[in-house]
DOZAVEX-707297 format. One line per field, with one value per residue (C-alpha): residue number from 1; x, y, z. Coordinates in Angstrom, 3 decimals, always signed. Each point is the difference from the previous one (the first is absolute). Layout:
<rs>
k: c(NUM_...)
east: c(X_...)
north: c(Y_...)
up: c(Z_...)
</rs>
This chain:
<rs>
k: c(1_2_3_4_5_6_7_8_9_10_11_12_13_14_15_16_17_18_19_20_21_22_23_24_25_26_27_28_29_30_31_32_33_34_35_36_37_38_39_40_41_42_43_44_45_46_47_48_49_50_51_52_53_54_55_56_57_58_59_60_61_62_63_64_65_66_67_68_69_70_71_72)
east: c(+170.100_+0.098_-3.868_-1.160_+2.842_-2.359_-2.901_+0.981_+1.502_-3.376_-2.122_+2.265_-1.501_-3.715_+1.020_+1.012_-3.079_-2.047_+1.545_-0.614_-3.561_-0.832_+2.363_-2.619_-2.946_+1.094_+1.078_-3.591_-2.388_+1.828_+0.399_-3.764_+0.160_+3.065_-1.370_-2.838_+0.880_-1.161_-2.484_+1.127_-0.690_-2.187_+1.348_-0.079_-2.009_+2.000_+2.265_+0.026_+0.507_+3.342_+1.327_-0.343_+1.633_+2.982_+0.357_-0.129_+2.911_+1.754_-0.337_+1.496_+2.716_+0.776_+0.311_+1.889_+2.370_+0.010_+0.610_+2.830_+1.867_+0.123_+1.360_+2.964)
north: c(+3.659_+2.354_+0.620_-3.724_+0.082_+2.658_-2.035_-3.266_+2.147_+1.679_-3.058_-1.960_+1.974_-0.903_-3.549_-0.338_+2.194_-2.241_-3.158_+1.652_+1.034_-3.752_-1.564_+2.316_-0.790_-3.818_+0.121_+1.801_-2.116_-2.901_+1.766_-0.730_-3.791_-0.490_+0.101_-2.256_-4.123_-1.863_-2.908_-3.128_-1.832_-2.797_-3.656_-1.723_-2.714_-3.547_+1.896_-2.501_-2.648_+1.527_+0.715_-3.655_-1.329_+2.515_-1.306_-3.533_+1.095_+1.659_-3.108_-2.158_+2.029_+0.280_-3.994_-0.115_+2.239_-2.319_-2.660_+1.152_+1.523_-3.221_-1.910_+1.772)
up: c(-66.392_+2.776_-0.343_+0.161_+3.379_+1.228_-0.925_+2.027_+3.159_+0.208_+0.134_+2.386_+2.916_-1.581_-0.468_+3.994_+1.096_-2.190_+1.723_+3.338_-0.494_-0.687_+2.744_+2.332_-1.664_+0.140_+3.441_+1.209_-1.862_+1.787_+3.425_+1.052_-0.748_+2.332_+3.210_-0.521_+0.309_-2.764_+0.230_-0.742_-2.589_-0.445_+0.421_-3.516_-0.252_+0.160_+2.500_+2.561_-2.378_-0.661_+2.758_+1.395_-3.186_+0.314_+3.636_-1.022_-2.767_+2.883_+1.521_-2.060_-0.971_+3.535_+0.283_-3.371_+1.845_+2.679_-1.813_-2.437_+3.135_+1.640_-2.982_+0.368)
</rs>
């Protein structure tokens, strides 16, 4: 028992210099993309389309609003 105790206390420290090796290695193969802006992406086609039928939805659930706070 005592041996396989050994075993595990000796690899702990590997385990968390493992884990901090790759939180490093994450964190600088991400570090060079974090000062640049992104582009933005390209409007979808039929985009326009949309958004004038979710106004016109707006719209009208504005009025129903209207309308059902007025009934009361």
């Amino acid at each position: 028992m005592q041996g396989q105790r050994l075993g595990l206390e000796l690899m702990r420290p590997k385990a968390a210099a493992a884990a901090v090796a790759l939180l490093i290695a994450l964190t600088a193969g991400c570090a060079h993309d974090a000062g640049t802006p992104r582009k933005a992406a390209a409007t979808p086609s039929g985009y326009a389309e949309m958004r004038q039928k979710l106004s016109a939805a707006e719209s009208a659930l504005a009025r129903a609003d209207k309308d059902a706070a007025q009934d009361h």
